[in-house]
Kinemage of the C-alpha trace (Angstrom):
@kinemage 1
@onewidth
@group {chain A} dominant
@subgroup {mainchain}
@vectorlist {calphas} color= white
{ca unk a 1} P 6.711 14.323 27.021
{ca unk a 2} L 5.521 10.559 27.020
{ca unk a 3} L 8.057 7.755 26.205
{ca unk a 4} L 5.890 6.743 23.685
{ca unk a 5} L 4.776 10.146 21.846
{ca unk a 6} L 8.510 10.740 21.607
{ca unk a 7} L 8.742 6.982 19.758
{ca unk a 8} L 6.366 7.407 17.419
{ca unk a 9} L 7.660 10.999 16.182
{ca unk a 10} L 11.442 9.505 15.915
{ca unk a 11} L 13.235 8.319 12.979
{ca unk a 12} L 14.047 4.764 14.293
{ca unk a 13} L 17.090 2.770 12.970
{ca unk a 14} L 18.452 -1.206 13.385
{ca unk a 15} L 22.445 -1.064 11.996
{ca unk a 16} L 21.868 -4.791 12.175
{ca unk a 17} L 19.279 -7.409 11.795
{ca unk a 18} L 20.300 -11.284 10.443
{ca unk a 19} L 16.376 -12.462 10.816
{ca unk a 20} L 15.375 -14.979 8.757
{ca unk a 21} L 13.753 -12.757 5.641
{ca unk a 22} L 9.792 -13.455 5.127
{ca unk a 23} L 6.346 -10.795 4.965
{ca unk a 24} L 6.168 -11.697 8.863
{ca unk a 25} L 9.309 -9.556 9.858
{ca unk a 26} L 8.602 -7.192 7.760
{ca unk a 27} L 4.996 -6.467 9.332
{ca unk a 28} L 6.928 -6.998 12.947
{ca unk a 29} L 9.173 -3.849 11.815
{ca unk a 30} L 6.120 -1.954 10.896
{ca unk a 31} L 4.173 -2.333 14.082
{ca unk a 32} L 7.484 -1.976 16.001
{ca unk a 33} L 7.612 1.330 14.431
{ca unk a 34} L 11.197 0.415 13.318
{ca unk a 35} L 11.721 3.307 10.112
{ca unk a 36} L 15.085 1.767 8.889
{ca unk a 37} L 17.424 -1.418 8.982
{ca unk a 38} L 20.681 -2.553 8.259
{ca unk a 39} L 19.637 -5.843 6.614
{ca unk a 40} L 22.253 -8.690 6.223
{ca unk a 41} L 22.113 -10.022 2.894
{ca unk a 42} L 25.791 -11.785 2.525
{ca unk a 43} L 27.867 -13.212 5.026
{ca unk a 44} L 30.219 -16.053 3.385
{ca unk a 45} L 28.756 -16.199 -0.195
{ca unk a 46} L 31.124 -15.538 -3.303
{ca unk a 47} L 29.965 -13.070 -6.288
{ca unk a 48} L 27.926 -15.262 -7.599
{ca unk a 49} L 25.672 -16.458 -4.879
{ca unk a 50} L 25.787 -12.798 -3.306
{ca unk a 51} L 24.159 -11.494 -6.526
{ca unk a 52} L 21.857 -14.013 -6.199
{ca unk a 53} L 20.647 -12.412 -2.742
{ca unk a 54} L 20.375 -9.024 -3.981
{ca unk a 55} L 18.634 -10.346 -6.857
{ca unk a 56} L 16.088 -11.937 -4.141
{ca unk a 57} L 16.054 -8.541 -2.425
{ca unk a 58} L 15.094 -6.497 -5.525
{ca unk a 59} L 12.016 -9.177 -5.566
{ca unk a 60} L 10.902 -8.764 -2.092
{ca unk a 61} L 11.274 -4.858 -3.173
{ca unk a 62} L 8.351 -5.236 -5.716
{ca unk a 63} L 6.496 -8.290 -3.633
{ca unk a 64} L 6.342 -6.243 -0.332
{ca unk a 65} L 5.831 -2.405 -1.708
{ca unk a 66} L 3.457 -1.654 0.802
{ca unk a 67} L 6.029 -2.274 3.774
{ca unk a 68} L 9.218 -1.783 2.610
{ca unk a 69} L 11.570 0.235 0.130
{ca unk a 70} L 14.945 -0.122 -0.658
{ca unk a 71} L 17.424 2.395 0.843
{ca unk a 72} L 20.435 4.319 -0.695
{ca unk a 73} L 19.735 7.585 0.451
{ca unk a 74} L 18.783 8.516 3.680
{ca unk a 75} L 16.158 10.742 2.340
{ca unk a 76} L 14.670 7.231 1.528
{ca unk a 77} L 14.308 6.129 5.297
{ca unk a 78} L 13.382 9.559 5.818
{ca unk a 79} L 10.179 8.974 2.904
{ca unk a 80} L 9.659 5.518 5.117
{ca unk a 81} L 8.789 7.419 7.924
{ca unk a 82} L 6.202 9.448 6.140
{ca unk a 83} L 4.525 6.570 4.560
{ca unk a 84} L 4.751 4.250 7.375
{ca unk a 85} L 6.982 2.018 6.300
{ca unk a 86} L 10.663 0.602 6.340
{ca unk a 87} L 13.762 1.332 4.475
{ca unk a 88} L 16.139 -2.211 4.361
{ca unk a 89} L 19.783 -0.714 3.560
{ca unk a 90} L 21.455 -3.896 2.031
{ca unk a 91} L 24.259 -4.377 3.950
{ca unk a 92} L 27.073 -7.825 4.251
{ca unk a 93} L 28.939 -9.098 7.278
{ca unk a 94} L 31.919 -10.143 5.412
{ca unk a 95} L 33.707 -8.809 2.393
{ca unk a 96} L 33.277 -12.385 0.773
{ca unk a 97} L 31.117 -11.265 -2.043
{ca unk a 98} L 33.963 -9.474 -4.173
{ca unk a 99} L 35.893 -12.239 -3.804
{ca unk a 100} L 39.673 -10.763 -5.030
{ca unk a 101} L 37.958 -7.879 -7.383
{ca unk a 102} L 38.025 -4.191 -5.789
{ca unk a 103} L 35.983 -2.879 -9.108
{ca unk a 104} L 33.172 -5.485 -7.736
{ca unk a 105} L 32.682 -3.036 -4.719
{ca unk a 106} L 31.335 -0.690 -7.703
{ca unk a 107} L 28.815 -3.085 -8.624
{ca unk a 108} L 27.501 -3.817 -5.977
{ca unk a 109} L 27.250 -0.160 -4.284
{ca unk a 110} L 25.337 0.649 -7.908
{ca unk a 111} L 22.827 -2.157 -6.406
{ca unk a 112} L 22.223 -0.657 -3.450
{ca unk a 113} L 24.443 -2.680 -1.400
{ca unk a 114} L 26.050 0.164 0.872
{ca unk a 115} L 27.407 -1.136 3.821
{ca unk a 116} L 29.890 -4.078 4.146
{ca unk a 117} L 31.315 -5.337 7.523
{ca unk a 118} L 35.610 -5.903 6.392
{ca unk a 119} L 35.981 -9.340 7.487
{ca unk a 120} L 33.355 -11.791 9.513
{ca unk a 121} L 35.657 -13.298 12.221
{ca unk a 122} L 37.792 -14.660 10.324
{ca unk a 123} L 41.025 -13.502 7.815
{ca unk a 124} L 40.390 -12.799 4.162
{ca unk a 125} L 41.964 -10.646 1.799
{ca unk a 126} L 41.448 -7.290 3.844
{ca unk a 127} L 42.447 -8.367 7.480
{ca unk a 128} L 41.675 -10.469 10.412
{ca unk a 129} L 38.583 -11.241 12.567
{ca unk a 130} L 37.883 -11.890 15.627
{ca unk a 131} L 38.180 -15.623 16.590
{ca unk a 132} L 42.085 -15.186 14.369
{ca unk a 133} L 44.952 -16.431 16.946
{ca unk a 134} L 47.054 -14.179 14.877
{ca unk a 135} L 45.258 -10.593 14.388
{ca unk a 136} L 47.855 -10.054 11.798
{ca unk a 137} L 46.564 -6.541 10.894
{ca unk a 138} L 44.960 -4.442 8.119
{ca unk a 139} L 46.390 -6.030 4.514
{ca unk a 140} L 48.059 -4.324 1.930
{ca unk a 141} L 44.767 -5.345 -0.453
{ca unk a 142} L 42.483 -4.482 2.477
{ca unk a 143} L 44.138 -0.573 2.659
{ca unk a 144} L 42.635 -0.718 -0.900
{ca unk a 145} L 39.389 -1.730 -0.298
{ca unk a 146} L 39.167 0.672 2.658
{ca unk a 147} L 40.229 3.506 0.402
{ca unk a 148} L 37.594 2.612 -2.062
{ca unk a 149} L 34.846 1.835 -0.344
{ca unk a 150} L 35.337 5.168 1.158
{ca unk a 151} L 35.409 6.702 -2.659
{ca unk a 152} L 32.245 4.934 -3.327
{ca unk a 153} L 30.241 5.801 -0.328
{ca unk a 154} L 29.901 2.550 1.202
{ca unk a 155} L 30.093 2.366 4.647
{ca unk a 156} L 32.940 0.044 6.751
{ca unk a 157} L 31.341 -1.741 9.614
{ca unk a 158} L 34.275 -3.357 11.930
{ca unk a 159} L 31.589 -5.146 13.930
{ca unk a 160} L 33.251 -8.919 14.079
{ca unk a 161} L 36.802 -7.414 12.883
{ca unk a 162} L 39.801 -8.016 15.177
{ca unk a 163} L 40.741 -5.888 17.560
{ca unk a 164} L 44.487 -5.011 15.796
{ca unk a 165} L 42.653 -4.610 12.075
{ca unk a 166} L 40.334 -2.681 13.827
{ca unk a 167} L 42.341 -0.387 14.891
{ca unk a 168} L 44.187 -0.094 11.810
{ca unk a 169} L 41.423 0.859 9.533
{ca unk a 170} L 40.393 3.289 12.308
{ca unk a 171} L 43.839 5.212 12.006
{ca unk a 172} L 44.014 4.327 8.361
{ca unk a 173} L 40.305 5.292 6.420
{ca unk a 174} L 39.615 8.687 5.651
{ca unk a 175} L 36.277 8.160 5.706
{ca unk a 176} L 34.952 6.890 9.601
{ca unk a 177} L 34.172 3.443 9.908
{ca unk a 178} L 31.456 2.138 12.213
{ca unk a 179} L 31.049 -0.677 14.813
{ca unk a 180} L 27.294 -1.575 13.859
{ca unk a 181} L 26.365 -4.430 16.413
{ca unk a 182} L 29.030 -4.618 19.297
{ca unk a 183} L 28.801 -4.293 23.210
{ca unk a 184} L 31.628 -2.759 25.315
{ca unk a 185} L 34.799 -5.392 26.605
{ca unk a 186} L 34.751 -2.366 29.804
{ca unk a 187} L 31.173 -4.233 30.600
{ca unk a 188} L 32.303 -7.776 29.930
{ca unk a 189} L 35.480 -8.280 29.006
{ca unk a 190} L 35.301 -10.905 25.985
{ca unk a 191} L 36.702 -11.201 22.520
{ca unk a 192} L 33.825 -10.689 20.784
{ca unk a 193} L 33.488 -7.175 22.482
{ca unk a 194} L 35.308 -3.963 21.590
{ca unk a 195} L 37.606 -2.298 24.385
{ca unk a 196} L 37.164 1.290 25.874
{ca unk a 197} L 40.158 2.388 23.841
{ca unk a 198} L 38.694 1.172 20.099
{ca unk a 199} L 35.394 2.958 21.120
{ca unk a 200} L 36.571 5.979 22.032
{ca unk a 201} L 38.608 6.096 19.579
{ca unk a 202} L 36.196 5.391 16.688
{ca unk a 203} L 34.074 8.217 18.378
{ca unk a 204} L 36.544 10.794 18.207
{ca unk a 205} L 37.138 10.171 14.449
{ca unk a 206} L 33.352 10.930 13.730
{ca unk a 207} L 32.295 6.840 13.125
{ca unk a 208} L 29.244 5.294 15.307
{ca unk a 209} L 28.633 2.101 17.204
{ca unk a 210} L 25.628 0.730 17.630
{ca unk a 211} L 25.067 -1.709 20.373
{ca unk a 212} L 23.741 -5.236 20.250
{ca unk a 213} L 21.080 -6.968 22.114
{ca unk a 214} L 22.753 -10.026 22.180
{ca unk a 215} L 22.910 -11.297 25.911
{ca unk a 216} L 25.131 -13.817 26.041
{ca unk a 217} L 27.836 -10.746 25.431
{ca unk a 218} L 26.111 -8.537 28.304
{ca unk a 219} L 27.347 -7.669 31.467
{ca unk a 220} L 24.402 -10.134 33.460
{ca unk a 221} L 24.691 -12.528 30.636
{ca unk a 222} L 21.566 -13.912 29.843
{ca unk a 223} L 19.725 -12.396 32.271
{ca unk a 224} L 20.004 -8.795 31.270
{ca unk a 225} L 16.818 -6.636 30.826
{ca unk a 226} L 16.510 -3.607 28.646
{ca unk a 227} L 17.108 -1.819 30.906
{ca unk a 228} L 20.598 -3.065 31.451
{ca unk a 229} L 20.614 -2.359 27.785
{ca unk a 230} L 19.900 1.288 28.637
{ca unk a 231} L 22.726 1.041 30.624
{ca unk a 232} L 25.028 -0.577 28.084
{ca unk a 233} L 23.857 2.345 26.051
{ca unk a 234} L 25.079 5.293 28.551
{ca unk a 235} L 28.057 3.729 29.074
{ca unk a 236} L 29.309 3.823 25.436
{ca unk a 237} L 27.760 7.181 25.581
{ca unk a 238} L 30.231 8.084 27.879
{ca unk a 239} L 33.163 6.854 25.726
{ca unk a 240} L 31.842 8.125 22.382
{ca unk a 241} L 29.636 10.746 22.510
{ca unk a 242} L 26.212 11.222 22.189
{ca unk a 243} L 26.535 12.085 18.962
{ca unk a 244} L 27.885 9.203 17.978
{ca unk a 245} L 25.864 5.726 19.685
{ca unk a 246} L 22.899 4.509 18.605
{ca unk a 247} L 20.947 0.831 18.063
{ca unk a 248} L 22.572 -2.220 16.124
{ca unk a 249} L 20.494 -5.335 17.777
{ca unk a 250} L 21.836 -8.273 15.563
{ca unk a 251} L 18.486 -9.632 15.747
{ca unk a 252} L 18.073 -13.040 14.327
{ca unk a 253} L 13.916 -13.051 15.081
{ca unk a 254} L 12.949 -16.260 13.120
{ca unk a 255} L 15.608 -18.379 13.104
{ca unk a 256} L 15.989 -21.274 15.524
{ca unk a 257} L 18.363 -22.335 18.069
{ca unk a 258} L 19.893 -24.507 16.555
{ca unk a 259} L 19.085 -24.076 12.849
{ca unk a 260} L 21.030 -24.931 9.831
{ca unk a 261} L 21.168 -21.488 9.053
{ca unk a 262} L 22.689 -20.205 12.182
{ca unk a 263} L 25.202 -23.325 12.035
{ca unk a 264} L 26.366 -22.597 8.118
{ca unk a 265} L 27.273 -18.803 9.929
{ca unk a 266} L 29.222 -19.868 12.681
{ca unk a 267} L 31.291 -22.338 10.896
{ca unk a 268} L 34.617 -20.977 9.177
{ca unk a 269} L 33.516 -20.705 5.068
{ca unk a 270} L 30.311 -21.736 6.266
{ca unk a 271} L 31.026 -25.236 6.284
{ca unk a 272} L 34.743 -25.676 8.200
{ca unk a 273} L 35.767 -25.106 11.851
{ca unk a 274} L 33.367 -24.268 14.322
{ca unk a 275} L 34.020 -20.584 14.980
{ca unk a 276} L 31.449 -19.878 18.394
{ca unk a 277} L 28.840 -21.876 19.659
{ca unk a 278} L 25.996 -20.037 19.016
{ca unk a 279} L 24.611 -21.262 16.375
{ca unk a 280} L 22.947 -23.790 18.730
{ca unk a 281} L 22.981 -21.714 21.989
{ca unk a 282} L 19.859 -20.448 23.632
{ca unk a 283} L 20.586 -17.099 24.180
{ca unk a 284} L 17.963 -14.279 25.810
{ca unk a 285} L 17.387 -10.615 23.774
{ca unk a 286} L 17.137 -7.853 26.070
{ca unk a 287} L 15.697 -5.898 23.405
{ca unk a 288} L 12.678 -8.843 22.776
{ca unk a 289} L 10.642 -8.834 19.724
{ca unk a 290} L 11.322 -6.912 16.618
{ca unk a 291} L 7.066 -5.444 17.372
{ca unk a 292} L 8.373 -5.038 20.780
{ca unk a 293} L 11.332 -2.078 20.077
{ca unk a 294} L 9.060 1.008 21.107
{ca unk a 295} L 9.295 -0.567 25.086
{ca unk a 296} L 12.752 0.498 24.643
{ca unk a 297} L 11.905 4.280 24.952
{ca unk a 298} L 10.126 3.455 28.214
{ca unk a 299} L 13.443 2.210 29.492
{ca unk a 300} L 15.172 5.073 28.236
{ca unk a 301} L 12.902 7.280 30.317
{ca unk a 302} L 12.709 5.289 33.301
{ca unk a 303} L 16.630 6.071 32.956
{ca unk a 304} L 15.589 9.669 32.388
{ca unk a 305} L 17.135 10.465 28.999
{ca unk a 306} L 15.993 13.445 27.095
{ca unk a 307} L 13.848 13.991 24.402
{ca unk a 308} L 17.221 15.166 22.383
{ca unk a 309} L 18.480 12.281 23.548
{ca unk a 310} L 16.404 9.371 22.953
{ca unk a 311} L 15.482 11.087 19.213
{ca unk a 312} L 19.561 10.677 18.683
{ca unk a 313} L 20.029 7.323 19.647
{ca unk a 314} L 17.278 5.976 18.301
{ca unk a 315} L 18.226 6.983 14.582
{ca unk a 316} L 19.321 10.589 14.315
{ca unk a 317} L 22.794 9.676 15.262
{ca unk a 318} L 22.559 7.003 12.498
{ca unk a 319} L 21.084 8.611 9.474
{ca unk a 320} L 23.593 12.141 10.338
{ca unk a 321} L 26.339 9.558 10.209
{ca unk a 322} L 25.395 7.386 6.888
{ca unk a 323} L 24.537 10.858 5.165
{ca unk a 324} L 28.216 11.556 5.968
{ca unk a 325} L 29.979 8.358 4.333
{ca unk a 326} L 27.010 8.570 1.519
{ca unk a 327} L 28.042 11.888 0.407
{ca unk a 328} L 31.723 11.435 0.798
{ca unk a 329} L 33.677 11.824 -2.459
C-alpha cells in the first residue's frame, strides 16, 4: 500500500513539541495530519506561574474547539482522529511546577497535566540532569515522586535526565518511564544522548523512546535528512523493540534562533548559567515543518518498513504505552 494511504489511516503522535503556542501551529498539526502531541506547557515555572499556563491552555481549549481537544485519555486522541483534529496532552519538561509539594502532582494530573519530564538538565529535588558535573543519582524525595506519579497515572519522561538518575528511576519505578525526545549516544556519542545500555534497558521494562529531530544531536549533524532519521529510528528499533519506539521531535516551529524564549530555557532557573548554546544556534530539522510530517512515511517506505510497522511507530506504540501508565493503579 501507498506511503501516504497508510499516513492518513494512522493514529499519528509527537511525545514532544516546545513550539511557540498560536492558531498557526495548531492548523500546521491539522494539515500535517499529526492526531496527538505531547505539548510543553512548563519547563522552569513554580506553582504559581505553571497554573497560570494550564489556565492559558484550558482557554485555547474553548478558543480553538474546532482544531484541538484536550487529552487525558487516549480514547480522546483516538476521538481526534475521527473528527480531524488534535489531542494536546499537557505535558512539563521539569518537575519545577510542584515546587517541594508531592500532593501538587494530584492537582495538577486532575488538570490534565499527565506527563512530567523528572528534572530539565539540571538537579532539583528528584535528581540530576544532564549538563550536572555530579549525576548524584535518584533522591530520596524524587523515589517519592516516582512512586506517586506512578499511583496517579502520570507518565515519567527521563528525556534531559542524567544518565545515573536515569538509570535509577528505570530500576526503581514500577510503573515504566519513557525517554520522549532523545537520539541514541551509539549514533553520536554526546551527553545530551542516551547510551545503548539505558535504551535497551528502558525497552525491556515495557517504557518507550521517542526520537528527536533535532540535528545538531544526529549522527551527520546538521546535515541529516529524514531519512537518516529513518535510520536513527531502526537503530533504536534494534535496541528496544518495535514495540516500544516511536516519534518525539522536540519541535520548536515558531520560535527564533535566537529568541528570548529559547534563551530563558537554556539558562539554569531560566535566568542563571548558560546551560547549552542553543538557544541561539541555527540548527537544521530533519523532520521539517510540523505540515510537512506525512513525508516521513515516504522515508519510511523508501526504507521499506511495513505497514505494521510504520502504523506502530507512528503512534500505536505511543497510545498502547500511555494507556498503560494511564490505567495503572
Amino acid at each position: 500500500m501507498q506511503a501516504q494511504a497508510i499516513y492518513q489511516r494512522a493514529i499519528v503522535f509527537d511525545g514532544l513539541n516546545i513550539c511557540n503556542w498560536s492558531r498557526e501551529i495548531f492548523e500546521q498539526w491539522q494539515r500535517g495530519g499529526i492526531t496527538g502531541v505531547s505539548a510543553t506547557c512548563g519547563l522552569w515555572e513554580g506553582f504559581r506561574e505553571s497554573i497560570a499556563n494550564v489556565v492559558q491552555w484550558k482557554k485555547w481549549f474553548e478558543e480553538h474547539s474546532d482544531l484541538i481537544l484536550q487529552a487525558t485519555s487516549v480514547n480522546d486522541i483516538r476521538r481526534a482522529k475521527r473528527e480531524g483534529k488534535t489531542a494536546v496532552l499537557l505535558s512539563w519538561q521539569n518537575t519545577s511546577g510542584i515546587e517541594d509539594k508531592l500532593d501538587y502532582l494530584r492537582v495538577f494530573r486532575d488538570l490534565g497535566v499527565r506527563k512530567m519530564q523528572l528534572t530539565y538538565n539540571t538537579q532539583n529535588y528528584s535528581g540530576a540532569g544532564y549538563v550536572e558535573a555530579n549525576d548524584s543519582g535518584l533522591t530520596g524525595f524524587g523515589r517519592e515522586v516516582v512512586s506517586e506519579m506512578g499511583k496517579l497515572g502520570i507518565v515519567c519522561d527521563l528525556s534531559h535526565v542524567g544518565a545515573k538518575t536515569s538509570l535509577d528511576v528505570i530500576e526503581y519505578a514500577t510503573v515504566p518511564p519513557c525517554f520522549s525526545h532523545i537520539l541514541p549516544a551509539g549514533m553520536k556519542d554526546i551527553k545530551r544522548n542516551k547510551s545503548d545500555a539505558l535504551i535497551s534497558e528502558l525497552g525491556r521494562r515495557g517504557g518507550i523512546i521517542g526520537l528527536s529531530q533535532f540535528g545538531p544531536f544526529m549522527q551527520k549533524g546538521n546535515d541529516s535528512t529524514i531519512d537518516d532519521y529513518v535510520a536513527a529510528l531502526d537503530y533504536v528499533i534494534e535496541l528496544a523493540g518495535e514495540d516500544h519506539v516511536g516519534i518525539g521531535s522536540d519541535a520548536s516551529q515558531g520560535h527564533a534562533r535566537p529568541s528570548e524564549f529559547l534563551e530563558w530555557c537554556n539558562h539554569d532557573k531560566g535566568y542563571a548559567r548558560e546551560l547549552t548554546p542553543f538557544g541561539h544556534a541555527k540548527v537544521v530539522k530533519p523532520l521539517g515543518p510540523l505540515e510537512q510530517r506525512p513525508l516521513l512515511a515516504d522515508a519510511m517506505q523508501r526504507a521499506g518498513w511495513s505497514e505494521e510497522k510504520m502504523v506502530k511507530v507512528l503512534g500505536e506504540n505511543w497510545l498502547n504505552y500511555l494507556e498503560r501508565v494511564w490505567q495503572a493503579p
